[in-house]
PATIMAR-330787 format. One record per residue (C-alpha): residue in one letter; chain; x, y, z. Coordinates in steps of 0.001 Angstrom, whole numbers, plus 500000, padded with zeros to 6 digits. Each point is the difference from the previous one (the first is absolute). Layout:
<pts>
{pt "A","A",{X,Y,Z}}
...
</pts>
This chain:
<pts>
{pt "X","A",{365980,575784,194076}}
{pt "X","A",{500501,502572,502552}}
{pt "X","A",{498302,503480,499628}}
{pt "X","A",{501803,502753,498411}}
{pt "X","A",{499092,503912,500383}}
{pt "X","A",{501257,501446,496520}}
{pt "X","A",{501278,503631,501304}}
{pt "X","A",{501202,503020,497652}}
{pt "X","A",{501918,502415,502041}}
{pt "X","A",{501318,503430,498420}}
{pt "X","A",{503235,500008,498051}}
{pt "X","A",{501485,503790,499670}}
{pt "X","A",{499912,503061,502463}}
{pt "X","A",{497141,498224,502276}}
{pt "X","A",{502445,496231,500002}}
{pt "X","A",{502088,501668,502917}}
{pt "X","A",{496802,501291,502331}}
{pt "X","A",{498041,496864,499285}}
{pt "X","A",{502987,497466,500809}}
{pt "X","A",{500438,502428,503031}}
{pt "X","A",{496237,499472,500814}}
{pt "X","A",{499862,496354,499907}}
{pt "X","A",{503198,499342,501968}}
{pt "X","A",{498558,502289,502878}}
{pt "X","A",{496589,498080,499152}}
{pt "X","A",{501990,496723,500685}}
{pt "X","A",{500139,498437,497032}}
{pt "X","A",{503855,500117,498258}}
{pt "X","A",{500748,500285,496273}}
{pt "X","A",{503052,498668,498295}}
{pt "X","A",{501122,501547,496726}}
{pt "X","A",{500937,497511,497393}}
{pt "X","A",{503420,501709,497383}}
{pt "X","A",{497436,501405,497862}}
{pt "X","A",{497089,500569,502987}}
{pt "X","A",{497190,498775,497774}}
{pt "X","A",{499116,497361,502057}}
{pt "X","A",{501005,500304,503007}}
{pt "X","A",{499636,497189,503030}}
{pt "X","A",{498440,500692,503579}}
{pt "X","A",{499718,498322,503515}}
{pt "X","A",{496608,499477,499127}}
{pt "X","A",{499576,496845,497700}}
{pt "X","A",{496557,500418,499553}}
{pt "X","A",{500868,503375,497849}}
{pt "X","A",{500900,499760,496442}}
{pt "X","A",{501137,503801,499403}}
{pt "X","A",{500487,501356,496471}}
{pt "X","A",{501872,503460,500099}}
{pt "X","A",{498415,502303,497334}}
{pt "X","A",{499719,503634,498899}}
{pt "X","A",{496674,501601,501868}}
{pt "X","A",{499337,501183,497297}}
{pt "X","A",{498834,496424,498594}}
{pt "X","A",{499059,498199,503449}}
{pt "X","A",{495950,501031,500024}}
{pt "X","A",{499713,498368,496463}}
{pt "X","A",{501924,497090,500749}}
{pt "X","A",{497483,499225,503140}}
{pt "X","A",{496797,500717,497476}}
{pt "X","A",{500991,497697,497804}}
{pt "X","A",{500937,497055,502856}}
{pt "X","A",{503204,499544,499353}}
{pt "X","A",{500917,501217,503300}}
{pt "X","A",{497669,499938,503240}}
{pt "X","A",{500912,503212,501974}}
{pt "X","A",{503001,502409,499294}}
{pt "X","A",{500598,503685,501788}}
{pt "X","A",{499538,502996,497845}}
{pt "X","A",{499037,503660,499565}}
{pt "X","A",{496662,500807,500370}}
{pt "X","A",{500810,501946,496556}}
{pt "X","A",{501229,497092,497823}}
{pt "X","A",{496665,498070,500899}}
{pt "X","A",{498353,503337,499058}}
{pt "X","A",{501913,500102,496746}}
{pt "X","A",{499177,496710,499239}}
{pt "X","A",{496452,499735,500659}}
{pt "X","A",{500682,496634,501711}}
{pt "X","A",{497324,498085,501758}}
{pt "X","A",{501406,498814,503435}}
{pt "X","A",{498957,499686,502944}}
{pt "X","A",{501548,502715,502361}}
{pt "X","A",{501217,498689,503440}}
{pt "X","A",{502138,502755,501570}}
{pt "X","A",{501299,503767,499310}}
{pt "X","A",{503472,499767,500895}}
{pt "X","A",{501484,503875,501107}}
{pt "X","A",{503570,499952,499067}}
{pt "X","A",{501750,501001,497233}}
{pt "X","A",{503675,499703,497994}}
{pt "X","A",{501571,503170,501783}}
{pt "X","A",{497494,500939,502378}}
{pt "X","A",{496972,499766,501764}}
{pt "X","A",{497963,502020,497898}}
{pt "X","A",{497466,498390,497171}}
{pt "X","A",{501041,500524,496641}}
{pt "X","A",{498247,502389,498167}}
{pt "X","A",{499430,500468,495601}}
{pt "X","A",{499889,503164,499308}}
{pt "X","A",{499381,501869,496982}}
{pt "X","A",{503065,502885,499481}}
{pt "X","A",{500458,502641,497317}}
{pt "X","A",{503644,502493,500026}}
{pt "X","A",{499529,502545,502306}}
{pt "X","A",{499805,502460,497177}}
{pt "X","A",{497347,498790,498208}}
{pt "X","A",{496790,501517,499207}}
{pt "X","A",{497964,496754,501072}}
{pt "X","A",{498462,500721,503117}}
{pt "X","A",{496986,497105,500241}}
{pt "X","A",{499571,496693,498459}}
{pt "X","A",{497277,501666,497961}}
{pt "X","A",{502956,501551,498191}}
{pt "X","A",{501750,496968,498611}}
{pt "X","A",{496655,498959,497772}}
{pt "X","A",{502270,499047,496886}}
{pt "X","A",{503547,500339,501432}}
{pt "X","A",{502471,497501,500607}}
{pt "X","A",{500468,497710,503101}}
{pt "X","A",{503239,498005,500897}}
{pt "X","A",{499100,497047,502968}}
{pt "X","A",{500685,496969,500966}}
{pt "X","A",{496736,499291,501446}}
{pt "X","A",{498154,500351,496684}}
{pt "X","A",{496515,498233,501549}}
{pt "X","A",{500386,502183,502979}}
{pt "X","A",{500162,503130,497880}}
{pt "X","A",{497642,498648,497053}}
{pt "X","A",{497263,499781,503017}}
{pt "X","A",{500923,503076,501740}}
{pt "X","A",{499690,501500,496970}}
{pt "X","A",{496509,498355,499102}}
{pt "X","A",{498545,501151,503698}}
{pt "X","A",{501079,503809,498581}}
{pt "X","A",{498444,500010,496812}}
{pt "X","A",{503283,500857,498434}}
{pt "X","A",{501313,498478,496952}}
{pt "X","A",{503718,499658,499221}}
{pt "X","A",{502654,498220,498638}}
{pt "X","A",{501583,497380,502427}}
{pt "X","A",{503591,498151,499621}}
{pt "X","A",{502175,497710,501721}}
{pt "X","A",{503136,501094,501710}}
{pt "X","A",{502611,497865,500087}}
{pt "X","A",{501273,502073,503310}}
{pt "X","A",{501945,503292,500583}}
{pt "X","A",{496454,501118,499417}}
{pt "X","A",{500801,503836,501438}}
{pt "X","A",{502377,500698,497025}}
{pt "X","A",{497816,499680,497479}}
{pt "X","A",{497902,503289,500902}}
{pt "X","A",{499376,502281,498137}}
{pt "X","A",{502197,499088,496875}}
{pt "X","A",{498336,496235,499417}}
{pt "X","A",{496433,500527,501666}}
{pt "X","A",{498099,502896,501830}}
{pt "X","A",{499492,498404,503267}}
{pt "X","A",{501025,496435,502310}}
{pt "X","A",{498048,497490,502043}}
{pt "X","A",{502922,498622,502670}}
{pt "X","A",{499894,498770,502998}}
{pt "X","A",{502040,501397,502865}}
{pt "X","A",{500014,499771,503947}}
{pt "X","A",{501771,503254,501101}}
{pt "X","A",{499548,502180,496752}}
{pt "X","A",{503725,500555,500229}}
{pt "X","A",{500524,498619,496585}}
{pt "X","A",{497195,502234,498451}}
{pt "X","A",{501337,503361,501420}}
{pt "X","A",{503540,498923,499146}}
{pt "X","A",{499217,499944,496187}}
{pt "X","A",{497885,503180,500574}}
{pt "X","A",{496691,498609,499368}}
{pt "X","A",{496305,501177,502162}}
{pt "X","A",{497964,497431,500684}}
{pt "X","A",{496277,500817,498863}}
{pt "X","A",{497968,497050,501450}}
{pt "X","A",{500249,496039,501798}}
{pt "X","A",{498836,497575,498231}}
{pt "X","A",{500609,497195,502433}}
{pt "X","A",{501335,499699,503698}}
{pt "X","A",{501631,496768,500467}}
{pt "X","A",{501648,497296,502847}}
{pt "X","A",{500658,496744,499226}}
{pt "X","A",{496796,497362,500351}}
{pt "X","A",{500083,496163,500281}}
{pt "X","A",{498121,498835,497379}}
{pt "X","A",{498283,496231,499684}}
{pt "X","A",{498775,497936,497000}}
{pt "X","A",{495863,499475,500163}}
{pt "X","A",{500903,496470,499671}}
{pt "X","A",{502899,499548,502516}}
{pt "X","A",{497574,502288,502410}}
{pt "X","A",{497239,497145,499453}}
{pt "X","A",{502930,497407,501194}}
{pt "X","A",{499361,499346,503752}}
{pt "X","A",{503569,499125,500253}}
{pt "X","A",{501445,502840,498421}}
{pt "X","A",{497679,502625,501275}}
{pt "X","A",{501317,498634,503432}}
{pt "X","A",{503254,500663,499535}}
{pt "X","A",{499833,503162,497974}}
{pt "X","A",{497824,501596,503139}}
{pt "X","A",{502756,498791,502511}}
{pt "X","A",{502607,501296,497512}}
{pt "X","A",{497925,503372,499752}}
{pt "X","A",{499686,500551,503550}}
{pt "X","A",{503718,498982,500712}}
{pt "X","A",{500769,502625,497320}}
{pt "X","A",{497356,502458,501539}}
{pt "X","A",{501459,499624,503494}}
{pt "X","A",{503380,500553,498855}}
{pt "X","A",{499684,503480,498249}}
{pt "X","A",{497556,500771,503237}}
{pt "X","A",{502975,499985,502206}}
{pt "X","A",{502176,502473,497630}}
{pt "X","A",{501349,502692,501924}}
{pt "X","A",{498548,498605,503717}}
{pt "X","A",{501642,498583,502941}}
{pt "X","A",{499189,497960,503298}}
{pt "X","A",{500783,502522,502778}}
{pt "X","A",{500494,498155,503527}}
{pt "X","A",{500714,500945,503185}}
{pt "X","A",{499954,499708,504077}}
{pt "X","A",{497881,502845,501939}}
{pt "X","A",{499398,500384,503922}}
{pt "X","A",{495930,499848,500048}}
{pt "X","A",{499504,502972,501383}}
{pt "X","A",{501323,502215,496469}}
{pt "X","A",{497802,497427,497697}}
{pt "X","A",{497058,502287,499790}}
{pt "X","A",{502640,502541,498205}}
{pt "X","A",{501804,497892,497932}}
{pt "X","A",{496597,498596,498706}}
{pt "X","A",{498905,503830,499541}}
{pt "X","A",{503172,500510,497956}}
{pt "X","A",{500533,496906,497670}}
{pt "X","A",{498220,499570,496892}}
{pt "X","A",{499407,496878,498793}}
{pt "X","A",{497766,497479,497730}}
{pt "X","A",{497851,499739,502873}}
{pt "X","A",{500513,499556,503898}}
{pt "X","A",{503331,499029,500297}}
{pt "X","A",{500578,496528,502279}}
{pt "X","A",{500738,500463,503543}}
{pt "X","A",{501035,497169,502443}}
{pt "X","A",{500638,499721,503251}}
{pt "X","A",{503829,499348,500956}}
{pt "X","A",{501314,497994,503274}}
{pt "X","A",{500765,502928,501641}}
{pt "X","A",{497567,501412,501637}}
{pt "X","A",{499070,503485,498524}}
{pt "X","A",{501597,499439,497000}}
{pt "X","A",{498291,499676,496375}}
{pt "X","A",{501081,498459,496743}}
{pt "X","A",{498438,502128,496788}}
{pt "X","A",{500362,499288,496339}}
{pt "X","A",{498663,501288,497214}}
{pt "X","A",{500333,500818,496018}}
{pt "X","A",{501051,503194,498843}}
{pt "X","A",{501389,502391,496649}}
{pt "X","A",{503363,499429,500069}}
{pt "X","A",{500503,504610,499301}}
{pt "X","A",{498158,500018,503451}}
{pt "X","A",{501911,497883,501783}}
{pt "X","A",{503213,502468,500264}}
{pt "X","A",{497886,502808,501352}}
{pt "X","A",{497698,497671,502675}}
{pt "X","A",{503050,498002,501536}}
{pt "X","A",{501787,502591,501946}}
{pt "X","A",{496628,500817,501043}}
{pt "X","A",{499472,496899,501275}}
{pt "X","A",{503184,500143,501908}}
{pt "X","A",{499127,503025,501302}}
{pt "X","A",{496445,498510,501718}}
{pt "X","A",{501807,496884,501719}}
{pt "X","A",{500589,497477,496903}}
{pt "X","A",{502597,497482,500380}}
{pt "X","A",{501132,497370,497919}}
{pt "X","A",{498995,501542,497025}}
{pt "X","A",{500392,497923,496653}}
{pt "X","A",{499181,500593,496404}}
{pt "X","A",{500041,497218,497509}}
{pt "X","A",{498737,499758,496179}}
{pt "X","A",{496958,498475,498429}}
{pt "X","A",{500004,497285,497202}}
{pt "X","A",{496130,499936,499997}}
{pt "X","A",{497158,501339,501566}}
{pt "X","A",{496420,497993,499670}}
{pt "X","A",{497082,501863,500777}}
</pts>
């Protein structure tokens, strides 16, 4: 029987980034009607699509070898895997994820110390319960459902929620008071799939695929054609990963240069190349980049 990797991917606000990811990664994903189980190019992946919120306990128990999920969810979960990569993207941006523990911006809670005995609306209840514990503060704890920021201060004094720009928390005119947890996206492995030489194998070339893919985010390849004598300059004025690649061309006094740079700095360093002899100049994206 051939080898199988049994993969949970993210269903919800992370499915579109992480599809997005693994596509740029190389590795396509086909949605089945219901996108449950969806099929890949990859036969050797069995991928389960699942709420993050229940991946991490999924991969404790073995049902599933390796999956992609928040940092926080893991955290929440107190699951025992074994952690192979931090992962830096997000659902809407490129910023982690952060819980954070909001009151209305009225209120006379100023410190955590203040909610000993109040009332606490989350969806991260282990997240909280420990947060809590690390404090020294004791209060009451309960599920939310979601739509979390309506239910101060009428239903409970304060909310643990988790937000990436704090938009949502100043919109319902809430302060936060503290951060529980800063979170990105992790790819997580089973103790027993990691033990697998087969699987570890292709969950490290899957990791570093994935790794090289989000390292190219926002670069470009920069190359161009440069008479020899202005290379000292253009050297002097690109940045780079490290010394970009020069070669000699067939004409005599003539260089070819190429190098990797942020894609913002690329519309304020090309005219200047122009301007110091640069010929030929071409920009083209990045899929991945392997360091």
């Amino acid at each position: 029987m051939a080898n199988k990797l049994k993969i949970a991917l993210p269903k919800g606000s992370l499915q579109g980034p992480t599809l997005k990811l693994l596509e740029k990664a190389g590795y396509n994903v086909y949605l089945s009607d219901r996108g449950l189980r969806p099929s890949s190019d990859d036969s050797d992946m069995d991928i389960y699509m699942i709420r993050a919120q229940e991946i991490a306990g999924y991969i404790d128990s073995g049902f599933l070898d390796c999956g992609i999920t928040g940092l926080d969810w893991a955290y929440e979960n107190r699951a025992d895997l074994v952690d192979m990569a931090e992962l830096p993207y997000s659902r809407a941006t490129t910023r982690p994820t952060k819980w954070v523990l909001a009151v209305p911006e009225n209120s006379p809670i100023k410190t955590v110390q203040d909610l000993e005995g109040k009332r606490i609306a989350t969806e991260g209840v282990g997240i909280t319960e420990r947060y809590l514990e690390e404090k020294g503060v004791t209060a009451n704890i309960e599920f939310s459902w979601g739509a979390t920021e309506v239910k101060v201060p009428d239903l409970v004094d304060a909310i643990v929620d988790v937000t990436e720009t704090g938009n949502s928390i100043r919109a319902n005119n809430l302060r936060i008071i503290d951060t529980l947890l800063t979170s990105f996206p992790h790819f997580y492995s089973s103790k027993g799939a990691f033990e697998d030489d087969w699987k570890r194998g292709k969950m490290e070339r899957l990791v570093l695929m994935l790794k090289g893919a989000l390292d190219a985010r926002d670069k470009v390849g920069l190359k161009m054609n440069l008479p020899e004598k202005f290379l000292q300059q253009v050297l002097d004025t690109l940045p780079s990963l490290r010394r970009p690649t020069v070669s000699q061309l067939s004409e005599d006094g003539w260089v070819a240069v190429e190098t990797v740079i942020e894609e913002a700095v690329s519309r304020k360093i090309i005219p200047t190349l122009k301007e110091l002899g640069a010929e030929g100049i071409i920009e083209y994206p990045l899929n991945k980049l392997i360091r």
